[in-house]
N, C-alpha and C positions, 0 to 999 in steps of 0.2 A: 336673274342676274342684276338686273337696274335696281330690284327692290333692295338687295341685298346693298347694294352701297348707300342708295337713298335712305336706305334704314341705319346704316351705321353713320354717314354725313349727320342725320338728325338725332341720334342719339349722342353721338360727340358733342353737336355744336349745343346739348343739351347740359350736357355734362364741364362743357365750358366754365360755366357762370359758379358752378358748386367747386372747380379744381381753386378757383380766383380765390372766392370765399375762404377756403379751408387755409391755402397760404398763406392769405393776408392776415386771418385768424389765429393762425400758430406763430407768426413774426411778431405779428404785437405781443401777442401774451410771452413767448418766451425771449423776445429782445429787447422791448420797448421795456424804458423804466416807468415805475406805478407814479402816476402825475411827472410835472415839470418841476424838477431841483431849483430851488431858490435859496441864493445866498445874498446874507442884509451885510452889505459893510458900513460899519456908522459913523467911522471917520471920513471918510469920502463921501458919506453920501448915496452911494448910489445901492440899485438893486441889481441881482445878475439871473439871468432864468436861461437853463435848460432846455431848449424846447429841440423836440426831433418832428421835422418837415416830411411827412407820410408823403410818398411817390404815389400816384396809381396804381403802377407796374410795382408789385407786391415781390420780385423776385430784384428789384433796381434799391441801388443803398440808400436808404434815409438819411439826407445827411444831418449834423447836429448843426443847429443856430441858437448860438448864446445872444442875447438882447440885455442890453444894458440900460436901467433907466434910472430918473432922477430920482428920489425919492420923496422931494416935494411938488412932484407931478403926479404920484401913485394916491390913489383912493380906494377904499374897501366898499365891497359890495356884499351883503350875508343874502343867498336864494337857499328858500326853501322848496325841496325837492318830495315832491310825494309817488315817485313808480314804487313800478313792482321789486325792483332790484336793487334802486338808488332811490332812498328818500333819507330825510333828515336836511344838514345846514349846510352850505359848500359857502366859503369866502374865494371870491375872485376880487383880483389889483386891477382896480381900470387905470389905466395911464391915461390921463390927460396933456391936454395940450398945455404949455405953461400959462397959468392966471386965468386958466377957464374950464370949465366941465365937460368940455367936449373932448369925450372917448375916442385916443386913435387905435391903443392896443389893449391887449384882457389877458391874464393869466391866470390860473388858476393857484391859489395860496394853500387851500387845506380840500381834497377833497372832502365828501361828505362826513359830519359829525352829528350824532345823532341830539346830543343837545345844546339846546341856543346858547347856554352859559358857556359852553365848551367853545363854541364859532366867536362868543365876542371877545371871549379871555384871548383865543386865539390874537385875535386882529390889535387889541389893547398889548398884549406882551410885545409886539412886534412893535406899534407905534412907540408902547415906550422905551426899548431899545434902540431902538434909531434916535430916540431924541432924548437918547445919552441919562434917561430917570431911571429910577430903581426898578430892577426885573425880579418879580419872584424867583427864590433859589430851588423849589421843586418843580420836575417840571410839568406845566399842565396837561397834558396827552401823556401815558406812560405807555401805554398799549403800543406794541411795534406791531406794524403789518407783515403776516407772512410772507418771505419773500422767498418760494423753493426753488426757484432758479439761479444758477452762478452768472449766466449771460449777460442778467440785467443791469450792467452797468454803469456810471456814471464817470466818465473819462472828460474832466473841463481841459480844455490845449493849456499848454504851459504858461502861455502870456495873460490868460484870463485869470485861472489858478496864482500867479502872482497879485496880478493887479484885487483881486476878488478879496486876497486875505492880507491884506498887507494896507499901510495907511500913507504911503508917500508913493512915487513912480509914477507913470504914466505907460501905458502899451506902446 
């Protein structure tokens, strides 16, 4: 009788660690959006990022945090990425601090791209849009990423969604 509960205690608290995983594994891939949405406004100035704040507790709501920042505080970063799954060129936006290179936040601009020309036209098209010069009229990535889930959302709040596309106001 003792074995039999000791055997199922330790097989539960076995099975614990795989229920977590599998959760946490189906919530991102079918809720989470692919990278963090970035919007350039270049009348204002500024950048607006997407980002969803993962819980621990895989069954508790992520909530969404939109981050807004300067635009003459953002810096591009190009890593190159060599795994098994993700290799090729990722651009991430280091925010600095103003009038110096110290990194307080990172977002990710393009995930992986497999060619370098692709990651700099990337970062170039953006700098010169924000700073109001001529943008190629086709556009550089045409490839859309599969997206088969309807879940995966992108819901910015009303006040953000104003301020984000629009060139006067204030939240």
């Amino acid at each position: 009788m003792f074995s039999d509960i000791a055997s199922f205690i330790f097989y539960f608290l076995l099975l614990l660690p795989v229920f977590y995983f599998v959760v946490s594994g189906f919530r991102s891939v079918l809720f989470e959006p692919r990278g963090a949405p970035v919007r350039f406004n270049r009348k204002r100035q500024k950048v607006y990022v997407y980002e969803y704040q993962r819980s621990v507790w895989p069954w508790k709501r992520w909530p969404v945090v939109i981050k807004v920042f300067d635009w003459a505080d953002i810096q591009g970063e190009r890593v190159q990425l060599a795994g098994h799954a993700d290799w090729g060129h990722r651009i991430y936006c280091a925010v600095c601090k103003p009038g110096t290179y110290e990194v307080v936040d990172r977002f990710v601009l393009a995930w992986t791209v497999g060619n370098l020309r692709d990651a700099y036209g990337l970062w170039s098209h953006c700098c010169h849009y924000m700073e109001a010069r001529p943008v190629p009229k086709n556009p550089l990535l045409t490839d859309k990423p599969a997206d088969w889930t309807p879940f995966r959302t992108v819901r910015w709040p009303s006040d953000v969604e104003r301020e984000s596309t629009t060139a006067t106001g204030m939240m």
